[in-house]
N, C-alpha and C positions, 0 to 999 in steps of 0.2 A: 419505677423499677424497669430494666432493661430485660425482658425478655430473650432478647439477643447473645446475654453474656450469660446466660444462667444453664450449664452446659446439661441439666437434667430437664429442665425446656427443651432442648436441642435433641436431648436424646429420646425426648415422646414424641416430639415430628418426625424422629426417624423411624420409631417401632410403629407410628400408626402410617407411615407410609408404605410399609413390610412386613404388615400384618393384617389379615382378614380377623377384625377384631368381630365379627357378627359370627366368627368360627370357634371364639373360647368359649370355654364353658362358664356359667355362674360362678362369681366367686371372686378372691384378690389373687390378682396375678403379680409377684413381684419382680420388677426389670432392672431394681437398681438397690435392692434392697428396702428400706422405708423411706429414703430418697428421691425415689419414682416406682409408682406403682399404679394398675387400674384395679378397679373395684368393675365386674359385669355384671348387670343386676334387672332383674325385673322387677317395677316400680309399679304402683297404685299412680297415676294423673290424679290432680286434683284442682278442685276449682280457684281463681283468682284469690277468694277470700279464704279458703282454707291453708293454702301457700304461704310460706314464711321466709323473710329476709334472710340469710345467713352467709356468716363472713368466719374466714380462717384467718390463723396468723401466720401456721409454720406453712400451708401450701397453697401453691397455686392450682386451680381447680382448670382442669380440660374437660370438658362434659361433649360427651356424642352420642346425640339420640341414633340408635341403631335399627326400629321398627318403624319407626312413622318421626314425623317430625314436631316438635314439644318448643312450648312457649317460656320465655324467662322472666322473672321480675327482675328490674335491675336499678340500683339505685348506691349513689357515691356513698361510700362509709361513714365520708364527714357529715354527711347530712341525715344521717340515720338516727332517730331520737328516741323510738323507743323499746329499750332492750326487752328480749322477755326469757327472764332468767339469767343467770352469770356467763361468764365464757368457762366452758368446759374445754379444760387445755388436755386432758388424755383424749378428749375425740377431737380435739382443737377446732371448734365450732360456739359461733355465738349467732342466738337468732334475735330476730327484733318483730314488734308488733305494727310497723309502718305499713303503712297500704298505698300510698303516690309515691308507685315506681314509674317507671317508664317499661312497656314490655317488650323484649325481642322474642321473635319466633326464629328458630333455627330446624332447617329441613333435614331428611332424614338423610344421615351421613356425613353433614356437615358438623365441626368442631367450634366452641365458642371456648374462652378463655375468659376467666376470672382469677382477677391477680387481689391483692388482701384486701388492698381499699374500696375494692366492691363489691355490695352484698348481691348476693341474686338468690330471687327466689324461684326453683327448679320445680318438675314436672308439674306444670298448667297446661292441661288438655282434659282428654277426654279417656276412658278402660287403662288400661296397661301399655307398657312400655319396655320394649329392652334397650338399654341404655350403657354405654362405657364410661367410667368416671377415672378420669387421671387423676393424682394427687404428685403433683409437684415440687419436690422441698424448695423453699425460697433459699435461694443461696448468698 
């Protein structure tokens, strides 16, 4: 997938380059309608093994830890074996029971991307977190 041509990709590097996202309030912010949107939110961390795989169909996932910097699982779609539950397409989310991800840590401020065919599994750390959640429509 082309990242590049997907012009509501384009337009969340432009809103998070001209906006003090650590300034919204709690909550979904819509910039493009359900097209592109972020979700700001304060989150529970949790450990390696409490953390769960999950993969979207209709978006692409921009996540910014915005308090401290939060660890990711991350592991290819196609390699993901075992679901746990159906895919829920009104929250368009399917989770999986696998545990050999590979994990990225991403610092505070910094932006990670997750496009469909990769699951990741989000907040691994340690208390609370305020964090920005894009939601991307795949176009």
């Amino acid at each position: 997938m082309a990242l590049e041509s997907n012009k509501y990709y384009q337009a969340a590097l432009e809103y998070i380059k001209t906006t003090d996202l650590a300034a919204l309030e709690n909550g979904k912010h819509l910039i493009d309608g359900e097209n592109l949107f972020v979700n700001i939110v304060d989150s529970a961390m949790k450990t390696p093994e409490q953390a769960r795989l999950e993969v979207h169909d209709k978006y692409i996932d921009i996540q910014i830890p915005l308090s401290k910097g939060e660890s990711f699982g991350v592991k290819p779609r196609s390699e993901c074996r075992e679901a746990d539950g159906e895919f829920n397409s009104e929250k368009d989310i399917l989770f999986f029971k696998d545990k050999d991800w590979e994990t990225v840590t991403v610092a505070q401020g910094e932006m990670i991307t997750f496009e469909p065919e990769q699951a990741h599994a989000p907040l691994i750390g340690e208390g609370t977190i305020h964090k920005a959640i894009f939601k991307v429509k795949v176009a």
